[in-house]
Backbone as XML, in Angstrom:
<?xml version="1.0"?>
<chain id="A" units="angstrom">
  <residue number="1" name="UNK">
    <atom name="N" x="19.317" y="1.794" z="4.703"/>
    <atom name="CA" x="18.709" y="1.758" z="3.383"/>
    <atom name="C" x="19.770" y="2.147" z="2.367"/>
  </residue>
  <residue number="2" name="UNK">
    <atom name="N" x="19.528" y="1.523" z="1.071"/>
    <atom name="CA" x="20.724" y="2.003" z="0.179"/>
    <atom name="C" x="20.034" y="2.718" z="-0.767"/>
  </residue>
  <residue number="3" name="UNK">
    <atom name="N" x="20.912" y="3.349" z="-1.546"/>
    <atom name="CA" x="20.283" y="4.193" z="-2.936"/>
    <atom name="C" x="19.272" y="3.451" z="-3.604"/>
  </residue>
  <residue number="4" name="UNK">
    <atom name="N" x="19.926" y="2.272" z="-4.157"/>
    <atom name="CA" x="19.112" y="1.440" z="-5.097"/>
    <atom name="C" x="17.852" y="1.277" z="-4.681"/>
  </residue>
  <residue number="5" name="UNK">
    <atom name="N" x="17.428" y="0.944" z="-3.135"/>
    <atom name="CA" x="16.060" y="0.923" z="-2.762"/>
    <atom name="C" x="15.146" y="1.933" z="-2.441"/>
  </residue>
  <residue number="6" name="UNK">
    <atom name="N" x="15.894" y="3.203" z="-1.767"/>
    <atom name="CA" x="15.399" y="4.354" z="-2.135"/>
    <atom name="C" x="14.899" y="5.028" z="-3.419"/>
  </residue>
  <residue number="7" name="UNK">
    <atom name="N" x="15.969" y="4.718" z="-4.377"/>
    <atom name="CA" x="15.415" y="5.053" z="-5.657"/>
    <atom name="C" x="14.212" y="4.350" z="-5.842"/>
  </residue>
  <residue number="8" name="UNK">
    <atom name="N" x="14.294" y="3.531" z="-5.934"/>
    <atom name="CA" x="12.896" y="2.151" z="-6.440"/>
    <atom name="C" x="11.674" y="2.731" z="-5.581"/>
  </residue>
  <residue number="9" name="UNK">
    <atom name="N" x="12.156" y="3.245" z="-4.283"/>
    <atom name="CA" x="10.377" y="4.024" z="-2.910"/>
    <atom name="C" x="10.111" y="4.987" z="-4.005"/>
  </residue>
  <residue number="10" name="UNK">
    <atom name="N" x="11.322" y="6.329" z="-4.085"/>
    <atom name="CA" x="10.886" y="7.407" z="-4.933"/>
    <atom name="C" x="9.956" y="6.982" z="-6.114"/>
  </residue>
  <residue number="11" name="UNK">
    <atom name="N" x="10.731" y="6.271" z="-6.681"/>
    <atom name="CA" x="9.943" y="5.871" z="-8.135"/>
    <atom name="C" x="7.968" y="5.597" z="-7.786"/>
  </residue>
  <residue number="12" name="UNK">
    <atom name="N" x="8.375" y="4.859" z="-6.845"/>
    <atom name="CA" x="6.940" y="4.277" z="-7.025"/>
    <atom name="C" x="5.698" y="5.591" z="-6.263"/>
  </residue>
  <residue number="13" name="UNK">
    <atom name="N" x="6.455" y="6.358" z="-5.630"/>
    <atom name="CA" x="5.961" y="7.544" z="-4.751"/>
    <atom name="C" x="5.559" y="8.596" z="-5.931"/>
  </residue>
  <residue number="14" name="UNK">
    <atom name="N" x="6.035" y="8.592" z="-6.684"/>
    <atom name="CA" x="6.400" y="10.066" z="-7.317"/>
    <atom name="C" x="5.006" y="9.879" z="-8.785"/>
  </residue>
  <residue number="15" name="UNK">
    <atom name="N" x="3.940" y="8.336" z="-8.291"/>
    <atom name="CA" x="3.131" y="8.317" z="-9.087"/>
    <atom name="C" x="1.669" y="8.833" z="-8.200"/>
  </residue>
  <residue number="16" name="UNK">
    <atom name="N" x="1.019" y="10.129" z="-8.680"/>
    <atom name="CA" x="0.066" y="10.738" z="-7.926"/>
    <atom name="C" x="-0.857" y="9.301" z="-7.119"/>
  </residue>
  <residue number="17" name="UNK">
    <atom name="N" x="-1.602" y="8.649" z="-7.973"/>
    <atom name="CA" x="-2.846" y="7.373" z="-7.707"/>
    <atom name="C" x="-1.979" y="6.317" z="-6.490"/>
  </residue>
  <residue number="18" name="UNK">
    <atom name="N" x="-0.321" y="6.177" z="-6.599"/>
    <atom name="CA" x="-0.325" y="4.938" z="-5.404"/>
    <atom name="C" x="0.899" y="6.278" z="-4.417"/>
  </residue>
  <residue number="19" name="UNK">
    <atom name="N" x="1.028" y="6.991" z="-4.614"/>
    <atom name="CA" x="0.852" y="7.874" z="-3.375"/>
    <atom name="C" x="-0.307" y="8.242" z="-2.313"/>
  </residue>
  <residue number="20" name="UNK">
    <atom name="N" x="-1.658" y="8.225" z="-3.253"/>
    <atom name="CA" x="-2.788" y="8.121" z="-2.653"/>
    <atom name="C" x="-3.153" y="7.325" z="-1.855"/>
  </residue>
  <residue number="21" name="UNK">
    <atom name="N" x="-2.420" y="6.319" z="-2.534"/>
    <atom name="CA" x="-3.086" y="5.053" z="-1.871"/>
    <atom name="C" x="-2.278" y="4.945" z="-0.272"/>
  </residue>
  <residue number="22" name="UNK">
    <atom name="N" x="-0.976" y="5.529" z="-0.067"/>
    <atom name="CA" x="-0.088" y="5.167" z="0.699"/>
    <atom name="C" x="-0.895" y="6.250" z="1.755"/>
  </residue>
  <residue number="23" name="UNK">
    <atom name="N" x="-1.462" y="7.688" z="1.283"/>
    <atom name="CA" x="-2.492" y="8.241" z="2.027"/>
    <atom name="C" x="-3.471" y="7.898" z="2.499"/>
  </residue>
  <residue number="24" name="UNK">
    <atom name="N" x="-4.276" y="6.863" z="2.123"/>
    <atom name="CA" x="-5.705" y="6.428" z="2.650"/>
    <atom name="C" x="-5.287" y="5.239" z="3.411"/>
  </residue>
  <residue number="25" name="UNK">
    <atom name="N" x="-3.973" y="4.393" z="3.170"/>
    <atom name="CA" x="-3.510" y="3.458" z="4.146"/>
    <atom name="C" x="-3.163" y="3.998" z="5.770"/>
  </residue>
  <residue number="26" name="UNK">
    <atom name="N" x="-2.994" y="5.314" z="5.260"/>
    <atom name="CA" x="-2.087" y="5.699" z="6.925"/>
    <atom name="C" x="-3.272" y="5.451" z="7.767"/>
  </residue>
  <residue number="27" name="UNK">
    <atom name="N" x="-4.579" y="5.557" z="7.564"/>
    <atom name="CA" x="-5.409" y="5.996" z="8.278"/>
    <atom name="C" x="-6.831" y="5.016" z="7.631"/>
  </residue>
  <residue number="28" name="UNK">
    <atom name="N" x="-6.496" y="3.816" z="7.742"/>
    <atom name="CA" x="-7.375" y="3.151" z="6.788"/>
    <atom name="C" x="-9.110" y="3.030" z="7.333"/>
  </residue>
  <residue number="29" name="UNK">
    <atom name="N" x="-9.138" y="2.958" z="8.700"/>
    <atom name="CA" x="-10.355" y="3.191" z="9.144"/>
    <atom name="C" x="-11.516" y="4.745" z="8.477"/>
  </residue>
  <residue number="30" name="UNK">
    <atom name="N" x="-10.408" y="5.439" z="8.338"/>
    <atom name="CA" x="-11.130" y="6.960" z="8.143"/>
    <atom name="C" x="-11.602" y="6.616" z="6.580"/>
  </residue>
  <residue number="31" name="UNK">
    <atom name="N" x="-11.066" y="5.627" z="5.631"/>
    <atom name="CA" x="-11.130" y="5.827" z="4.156"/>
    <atom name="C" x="-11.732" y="4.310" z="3.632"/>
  </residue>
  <residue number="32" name="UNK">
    <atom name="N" x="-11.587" y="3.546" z="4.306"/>
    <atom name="CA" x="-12.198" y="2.131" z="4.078"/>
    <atom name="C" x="-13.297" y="1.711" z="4.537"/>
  </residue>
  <residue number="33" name="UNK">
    <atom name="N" x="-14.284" y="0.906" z="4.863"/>
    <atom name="CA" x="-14.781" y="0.057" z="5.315"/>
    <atom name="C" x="-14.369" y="-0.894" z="5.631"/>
  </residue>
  <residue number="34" name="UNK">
    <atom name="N" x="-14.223" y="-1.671" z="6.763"/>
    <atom name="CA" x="-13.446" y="-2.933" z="7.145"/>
    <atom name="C" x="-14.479" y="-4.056" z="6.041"/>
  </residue>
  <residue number="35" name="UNK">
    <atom name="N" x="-13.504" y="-4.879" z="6.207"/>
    <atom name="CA" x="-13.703" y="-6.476" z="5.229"/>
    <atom name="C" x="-14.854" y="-6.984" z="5.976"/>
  </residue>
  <residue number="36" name="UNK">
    <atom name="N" x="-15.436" y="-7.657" z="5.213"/>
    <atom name="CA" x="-16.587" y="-8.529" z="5.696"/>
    <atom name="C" x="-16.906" y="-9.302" z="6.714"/>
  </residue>
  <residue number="37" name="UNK">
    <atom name="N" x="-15.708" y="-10.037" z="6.360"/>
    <atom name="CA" x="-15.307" y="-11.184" z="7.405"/>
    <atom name="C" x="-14.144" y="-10.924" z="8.301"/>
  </residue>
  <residue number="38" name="UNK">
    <atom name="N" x="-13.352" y="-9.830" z="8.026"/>
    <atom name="CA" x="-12.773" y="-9.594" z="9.289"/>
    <atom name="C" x="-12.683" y="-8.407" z="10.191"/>
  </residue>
  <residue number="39" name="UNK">
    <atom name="N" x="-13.501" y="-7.880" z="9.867"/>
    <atom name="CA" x="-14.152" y="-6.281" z="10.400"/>
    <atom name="C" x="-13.275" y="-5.684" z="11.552"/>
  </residue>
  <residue number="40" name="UNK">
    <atom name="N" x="-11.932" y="-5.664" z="10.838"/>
    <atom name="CA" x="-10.550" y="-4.601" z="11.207"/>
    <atom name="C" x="-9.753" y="-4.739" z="10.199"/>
  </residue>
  <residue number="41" name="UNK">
    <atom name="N" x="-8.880" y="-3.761" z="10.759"/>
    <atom name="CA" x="-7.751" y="-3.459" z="9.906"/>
    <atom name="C" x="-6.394" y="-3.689" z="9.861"/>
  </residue>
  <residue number="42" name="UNK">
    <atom name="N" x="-6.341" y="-4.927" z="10.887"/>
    <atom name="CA" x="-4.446" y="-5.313" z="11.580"/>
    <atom name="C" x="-3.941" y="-5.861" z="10.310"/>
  </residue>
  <residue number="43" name="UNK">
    <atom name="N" x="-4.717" y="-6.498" z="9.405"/>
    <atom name="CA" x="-3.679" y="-6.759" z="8.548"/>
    <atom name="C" x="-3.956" y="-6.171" z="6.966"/>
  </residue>
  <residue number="44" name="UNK">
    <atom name="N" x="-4.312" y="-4.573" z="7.029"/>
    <atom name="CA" x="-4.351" y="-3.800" z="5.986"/>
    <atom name="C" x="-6.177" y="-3.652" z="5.499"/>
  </residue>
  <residue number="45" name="UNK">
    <atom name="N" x="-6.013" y="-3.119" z="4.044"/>
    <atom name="CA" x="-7.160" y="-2.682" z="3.393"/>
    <atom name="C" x="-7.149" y="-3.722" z="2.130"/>
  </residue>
  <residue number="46" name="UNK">
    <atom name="N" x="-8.636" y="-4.443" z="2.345"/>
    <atom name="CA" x="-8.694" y="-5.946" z="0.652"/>
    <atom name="C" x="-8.285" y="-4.741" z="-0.645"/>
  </residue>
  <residue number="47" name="UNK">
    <atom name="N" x="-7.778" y="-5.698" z="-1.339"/>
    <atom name="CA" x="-7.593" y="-4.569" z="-2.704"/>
    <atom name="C" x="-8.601" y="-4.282" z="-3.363"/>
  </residue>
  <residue number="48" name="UNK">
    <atom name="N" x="-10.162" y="-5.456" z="-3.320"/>
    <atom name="CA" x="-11.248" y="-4.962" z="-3.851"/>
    <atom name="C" x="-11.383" y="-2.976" z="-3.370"/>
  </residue>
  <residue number="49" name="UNK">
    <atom name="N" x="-11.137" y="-2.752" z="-2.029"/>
    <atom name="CA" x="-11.714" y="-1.327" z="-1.742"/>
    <atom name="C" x="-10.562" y="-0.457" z="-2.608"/>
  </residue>
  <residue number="50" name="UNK">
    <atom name="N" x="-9.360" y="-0.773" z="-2.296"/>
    <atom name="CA" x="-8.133" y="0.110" z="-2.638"/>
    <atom name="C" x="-9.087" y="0.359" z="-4.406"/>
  </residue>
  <residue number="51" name="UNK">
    <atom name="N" x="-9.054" y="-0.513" z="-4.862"/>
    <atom name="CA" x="-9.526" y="-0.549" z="-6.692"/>
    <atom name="C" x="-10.698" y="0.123" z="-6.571"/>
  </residue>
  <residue number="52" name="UNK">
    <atom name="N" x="-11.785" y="-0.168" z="-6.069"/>
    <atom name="CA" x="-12.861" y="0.738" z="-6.372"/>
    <atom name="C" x="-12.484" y="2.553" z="-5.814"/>
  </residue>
  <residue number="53" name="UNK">
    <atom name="N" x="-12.129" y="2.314" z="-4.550"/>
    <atom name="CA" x="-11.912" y="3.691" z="-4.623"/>
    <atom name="C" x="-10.675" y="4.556" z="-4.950"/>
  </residue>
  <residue number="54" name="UNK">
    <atom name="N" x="-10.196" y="3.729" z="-6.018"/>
    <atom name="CA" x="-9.207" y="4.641" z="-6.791"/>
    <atom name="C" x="-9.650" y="4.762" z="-7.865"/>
  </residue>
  <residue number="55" name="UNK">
    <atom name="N" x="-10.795" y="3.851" z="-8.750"/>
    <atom name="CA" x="-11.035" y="3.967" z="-9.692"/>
    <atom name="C" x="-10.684" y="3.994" z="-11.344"/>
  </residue>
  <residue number="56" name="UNK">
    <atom name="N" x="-9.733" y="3.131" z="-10.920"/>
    <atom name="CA" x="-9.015" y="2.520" z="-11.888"/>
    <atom name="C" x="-8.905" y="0.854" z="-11.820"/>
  </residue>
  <residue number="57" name="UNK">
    <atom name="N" x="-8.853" y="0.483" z="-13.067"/>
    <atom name="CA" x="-8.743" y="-1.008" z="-13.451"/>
    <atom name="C" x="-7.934" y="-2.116" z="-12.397"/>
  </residue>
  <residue number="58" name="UNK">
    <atom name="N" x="-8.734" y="-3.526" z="-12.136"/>
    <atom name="CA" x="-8.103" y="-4.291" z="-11.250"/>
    <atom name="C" x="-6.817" y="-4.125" z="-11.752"/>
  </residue>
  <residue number="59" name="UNK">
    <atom name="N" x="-6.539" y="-4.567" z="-12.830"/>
    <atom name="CA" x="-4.976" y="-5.301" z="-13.553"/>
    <atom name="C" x="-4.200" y="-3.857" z="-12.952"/>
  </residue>
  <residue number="60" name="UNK">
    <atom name="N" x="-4.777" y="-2.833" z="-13.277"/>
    <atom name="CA" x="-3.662" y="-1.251" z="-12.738"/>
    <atom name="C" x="-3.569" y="-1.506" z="-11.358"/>
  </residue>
  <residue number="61" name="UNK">
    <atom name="N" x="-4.585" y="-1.624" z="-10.575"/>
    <atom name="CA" x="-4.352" y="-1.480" z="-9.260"/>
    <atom name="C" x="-3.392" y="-2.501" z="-8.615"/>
  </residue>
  <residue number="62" name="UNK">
    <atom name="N" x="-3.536" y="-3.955" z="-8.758"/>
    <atom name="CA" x="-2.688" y="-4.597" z="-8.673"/>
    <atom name="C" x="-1.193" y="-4.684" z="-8.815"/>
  </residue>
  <residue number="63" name="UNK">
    <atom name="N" x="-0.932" y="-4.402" z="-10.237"/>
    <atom name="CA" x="0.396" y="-4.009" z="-10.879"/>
    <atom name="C" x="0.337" y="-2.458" z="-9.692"/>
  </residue>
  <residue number="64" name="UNK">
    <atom name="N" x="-0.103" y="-1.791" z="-9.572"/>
    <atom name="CA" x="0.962" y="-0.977" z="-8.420"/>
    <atom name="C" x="1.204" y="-1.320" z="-7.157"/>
  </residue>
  <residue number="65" name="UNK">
    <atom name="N" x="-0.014" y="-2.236" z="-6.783"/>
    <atom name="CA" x="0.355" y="-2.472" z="-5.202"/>
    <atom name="C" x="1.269" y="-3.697" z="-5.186"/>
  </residue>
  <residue number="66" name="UNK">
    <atom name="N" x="1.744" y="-4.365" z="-6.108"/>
    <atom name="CA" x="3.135" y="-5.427" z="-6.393"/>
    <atom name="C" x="3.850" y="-4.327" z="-6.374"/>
  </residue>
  <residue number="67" name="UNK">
    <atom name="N" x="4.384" y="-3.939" z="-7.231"/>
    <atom name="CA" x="5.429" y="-2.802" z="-7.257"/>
    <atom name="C" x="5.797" y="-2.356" z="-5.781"/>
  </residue>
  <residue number="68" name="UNK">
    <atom name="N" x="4.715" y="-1.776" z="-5.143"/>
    <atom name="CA" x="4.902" y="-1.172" z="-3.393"/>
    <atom name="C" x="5.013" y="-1.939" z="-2.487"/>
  </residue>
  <residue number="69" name="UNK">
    <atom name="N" x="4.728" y="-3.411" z="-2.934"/>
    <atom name="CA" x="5.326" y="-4.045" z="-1.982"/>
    <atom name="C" x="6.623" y="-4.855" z="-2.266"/>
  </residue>
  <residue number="70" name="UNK">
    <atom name="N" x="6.991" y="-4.506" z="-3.736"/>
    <atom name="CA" x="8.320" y="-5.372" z="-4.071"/>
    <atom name="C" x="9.607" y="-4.649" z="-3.455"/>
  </residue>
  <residue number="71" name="UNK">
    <atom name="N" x="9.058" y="-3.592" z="-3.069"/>
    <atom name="CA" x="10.300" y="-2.325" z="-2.231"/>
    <atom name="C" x="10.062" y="-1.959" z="-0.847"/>
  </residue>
  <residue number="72" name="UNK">
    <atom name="N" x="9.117" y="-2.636" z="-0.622"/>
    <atom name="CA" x="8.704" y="-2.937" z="0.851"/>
    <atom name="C" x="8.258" y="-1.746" z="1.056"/>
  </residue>
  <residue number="73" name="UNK">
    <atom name="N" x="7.121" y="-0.995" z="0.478"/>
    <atom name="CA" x="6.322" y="0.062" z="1.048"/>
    <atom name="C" x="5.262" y="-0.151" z="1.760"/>
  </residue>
  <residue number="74" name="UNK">
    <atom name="N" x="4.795" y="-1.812" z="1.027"/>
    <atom name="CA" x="3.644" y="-2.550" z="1.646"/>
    <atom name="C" x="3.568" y="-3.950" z="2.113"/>
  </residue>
  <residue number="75" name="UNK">
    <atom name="N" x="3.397" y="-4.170" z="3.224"/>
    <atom name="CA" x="2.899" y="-5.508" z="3.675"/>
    <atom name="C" x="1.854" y="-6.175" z="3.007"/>
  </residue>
  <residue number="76" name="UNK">
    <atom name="N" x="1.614" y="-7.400" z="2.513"/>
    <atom name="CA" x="0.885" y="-8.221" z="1.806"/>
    <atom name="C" x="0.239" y="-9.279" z="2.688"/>
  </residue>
  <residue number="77" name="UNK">
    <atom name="N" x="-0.805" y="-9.625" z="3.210"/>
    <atom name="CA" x="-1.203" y="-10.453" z="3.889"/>
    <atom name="C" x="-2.632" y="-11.375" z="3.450"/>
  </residue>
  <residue number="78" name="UNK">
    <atom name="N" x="-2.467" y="-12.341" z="3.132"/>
    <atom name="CA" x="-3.984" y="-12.974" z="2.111"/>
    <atom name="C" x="-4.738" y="-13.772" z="3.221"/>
  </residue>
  <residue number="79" name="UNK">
    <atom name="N" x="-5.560" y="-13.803" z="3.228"/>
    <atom name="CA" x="-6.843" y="-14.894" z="3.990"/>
    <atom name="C" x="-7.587" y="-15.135" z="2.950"/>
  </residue>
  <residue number="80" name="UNK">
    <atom name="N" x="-7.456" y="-16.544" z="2.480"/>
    <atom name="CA" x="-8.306" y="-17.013" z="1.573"/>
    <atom name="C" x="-7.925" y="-16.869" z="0.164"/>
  </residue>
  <residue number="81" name="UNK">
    <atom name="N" x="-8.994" y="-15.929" z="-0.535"/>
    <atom name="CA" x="-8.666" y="-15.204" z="-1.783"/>
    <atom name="C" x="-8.889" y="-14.282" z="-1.511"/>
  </residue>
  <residue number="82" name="UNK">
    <atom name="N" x="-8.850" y="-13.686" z="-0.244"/>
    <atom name="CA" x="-8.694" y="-11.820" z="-0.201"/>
    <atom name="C" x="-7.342" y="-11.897" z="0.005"/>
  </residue>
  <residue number="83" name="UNK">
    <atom name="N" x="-6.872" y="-10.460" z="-0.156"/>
    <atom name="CA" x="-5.580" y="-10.155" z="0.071"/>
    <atom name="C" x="-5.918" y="-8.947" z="0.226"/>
  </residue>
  <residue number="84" name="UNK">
    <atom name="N" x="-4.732" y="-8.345" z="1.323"/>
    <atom name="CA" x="-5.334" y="-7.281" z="2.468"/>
    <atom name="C" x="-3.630" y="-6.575" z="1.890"/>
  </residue>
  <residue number="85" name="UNK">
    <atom name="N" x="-3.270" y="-5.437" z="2.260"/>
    <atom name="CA" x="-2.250" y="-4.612" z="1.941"/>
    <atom name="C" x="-2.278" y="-3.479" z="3.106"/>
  </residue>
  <residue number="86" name="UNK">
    <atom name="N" x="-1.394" y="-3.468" z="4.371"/>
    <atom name="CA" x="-1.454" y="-2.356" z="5.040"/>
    <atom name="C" x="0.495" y="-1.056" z="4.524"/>
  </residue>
  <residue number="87" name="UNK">
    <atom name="N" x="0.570" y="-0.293" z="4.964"/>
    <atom name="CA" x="1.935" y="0.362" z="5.144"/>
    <atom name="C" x="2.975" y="-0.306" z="5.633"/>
  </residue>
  <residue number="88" name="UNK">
    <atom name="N" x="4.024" y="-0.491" z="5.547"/>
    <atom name="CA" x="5.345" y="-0.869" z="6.100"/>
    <atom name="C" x="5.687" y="0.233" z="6.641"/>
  </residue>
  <residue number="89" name="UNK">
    <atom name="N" x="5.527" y="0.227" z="7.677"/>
    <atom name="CA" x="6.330" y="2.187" z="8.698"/>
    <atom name="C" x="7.285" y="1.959" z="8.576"/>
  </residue>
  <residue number="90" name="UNK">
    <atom name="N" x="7.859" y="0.254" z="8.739"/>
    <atom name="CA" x="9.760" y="0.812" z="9.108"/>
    <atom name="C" x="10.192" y="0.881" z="7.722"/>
  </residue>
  <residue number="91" name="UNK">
    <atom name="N" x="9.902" y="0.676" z="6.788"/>
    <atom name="CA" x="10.557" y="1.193" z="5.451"/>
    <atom name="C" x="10.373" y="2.412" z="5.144"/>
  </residue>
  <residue number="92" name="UNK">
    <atom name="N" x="9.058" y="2.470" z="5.406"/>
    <atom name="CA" x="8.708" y="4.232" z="5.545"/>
    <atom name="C" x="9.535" y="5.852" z="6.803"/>
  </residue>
  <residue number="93" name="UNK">
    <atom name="N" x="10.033" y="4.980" z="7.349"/>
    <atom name="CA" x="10.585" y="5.595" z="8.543"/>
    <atom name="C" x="12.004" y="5.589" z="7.812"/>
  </residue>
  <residue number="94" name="UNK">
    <atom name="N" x="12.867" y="4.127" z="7.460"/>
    <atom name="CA" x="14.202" y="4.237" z="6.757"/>
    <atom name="C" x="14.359" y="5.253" z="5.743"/>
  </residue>
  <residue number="95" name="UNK">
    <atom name="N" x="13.283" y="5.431" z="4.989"/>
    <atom name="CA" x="13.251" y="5.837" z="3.085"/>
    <atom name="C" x="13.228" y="7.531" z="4.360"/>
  </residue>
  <residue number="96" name="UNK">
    <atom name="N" x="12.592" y="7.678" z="4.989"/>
    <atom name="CA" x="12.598" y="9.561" z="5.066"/>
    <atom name="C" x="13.795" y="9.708" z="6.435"/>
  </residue>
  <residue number="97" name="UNK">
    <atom name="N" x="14.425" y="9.111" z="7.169"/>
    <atom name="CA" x="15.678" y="9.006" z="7.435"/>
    <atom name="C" x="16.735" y="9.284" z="6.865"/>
  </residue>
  <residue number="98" name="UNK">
    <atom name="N" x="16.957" y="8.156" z="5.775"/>
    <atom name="CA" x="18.012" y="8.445" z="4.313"/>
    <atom name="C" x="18.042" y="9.425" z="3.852"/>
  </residue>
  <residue number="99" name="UNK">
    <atom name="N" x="16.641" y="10.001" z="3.356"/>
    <atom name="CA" x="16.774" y="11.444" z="2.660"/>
    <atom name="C" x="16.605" y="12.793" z="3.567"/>
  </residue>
  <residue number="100" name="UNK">
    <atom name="N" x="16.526" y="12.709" z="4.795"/>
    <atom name="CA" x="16.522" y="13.914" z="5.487"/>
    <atom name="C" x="18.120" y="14.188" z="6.001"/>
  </residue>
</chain>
């Protein structure tokens, strides 16, 4: 991992609401309800749940979970017009490597 992309994890970490979010991903069964139609979690949490239960505006929620995945904090995976968002571990594993 280099600075430049580390900096860009920190940045996006160091905002309380999509730190949260990177919390309720670790463990998405305990904090979600699975999707309708695909009732698991292999390829993340729909952003409808991430938005309601953060409680803030689609356009906000969105604009952060682009951001987390433009630095690879998050995997992006769509079926249809859902789009599902789980953790990236190995970026997550590089980014606390680098800084330890």
């Amino acid at each position: 991992m280099d600075l430049k992309l580390a900096t860009e994890i920190a940045k996006c970490l160091s905002n309380p609401t999509r730190l949260q979010i990177m919390e309720w991903l670790k463990e998405p069964e305990t904090h979600f309800p699975p999707h309708e139609t695909l009732q698991h979690f292999n390829d993340g949490v729909c952003v409808t749940y991430i938005q309601e239960k953060a409680g803030l505006s689609q356009s906000t929620i969105s604009t952060y979970l682009t951001n987390m995945e433009k630095c690879s904090l998050l995997v992006l995976t769509r079926h249809g017009k859902w789009s599902y968002f789980k953790r990236n571990e190995e970026t997550l594993k590089e980014f606390s490597e680098f800084i330890l």
